[in-house]
Each structure stands twice: as C-alpha cells, then as structure tokens.
C-alpha angles and dihedrals in degrees: 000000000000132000110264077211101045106112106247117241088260093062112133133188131195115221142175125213130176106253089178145014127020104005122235126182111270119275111226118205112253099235134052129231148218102215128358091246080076091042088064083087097050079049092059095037097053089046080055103048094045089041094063098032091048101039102239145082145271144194130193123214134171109265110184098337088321142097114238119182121203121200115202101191130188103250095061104275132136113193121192108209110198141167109233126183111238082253095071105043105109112252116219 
C-alpha cells in the first residue's frame, strides 16, 4: 500500500538558479504541479517575482516542449527559470 502523502512520479517543480554573476542558492516555486504544461505558470510567476525583488526583467520562451523563463537583473545577475519532473531534481 502506498503513502496518500508520497509525491506521484508527474510531480513537477519550477525552479530558478544563477547562471551568471554574483551567485545566490537556488529559489525553488512554492506549488507543486501535475504536467509541465501547469508549471508554465509557476514559470511566469517566478520570472515575475525575481524580476521586481531583484530590479530587473525577465521573459519566458518555450525551450524543448517546456517554458523556461531567464532574469537578467541589475546587479549582474542571470537567472535560468526551468520545470523540472521530480525525476530529475538532483538529489544530495
């Protein structure tokens, strides 16, 4: 019998990592989703919400039958913004 609270295998999450300039950890989305087609709008969110606390801007495009989202801040900083399965999250 299987965990009622066990992530499924089609979990996706959205996250945000410095590709270039002044690195910071990485910034994980705050939900959860069932396709990546769903996680587009934790894409655009993220863009959005490390666009206006970082002072910069941000655009999202489909990469490969995903969204990804970049950040180009002013302080020097380039942020990736991916979906990624629960598969292919590093695991420590």
């Amino acid at each position: 019998m299987t965990s009622a609270l066990a992530l499924s295998p089609d979990a996706y999450f959205v996250v945000a990592e410095v590709i270039h300039g002044p690195h910071l950890a990485p910034r994980v989305g705050d939900d959860l989703y069932c396709s990546a087609e769903c996680a587009e709008h934790g894409v655009r969110e993220l863009v959005r919400e490390l666009a206006e606390e970082q002072g910069g801007s941000g655009f999202v495009l489909p990469h490969q039958g995903r969204m990804i989202g970049c950040v180009v801040t002013r302080g020097g900083r380039m942020w990736s913004v991916q979906i990624l399965a629960r598969g292919e999250v590093p695991t420590i």
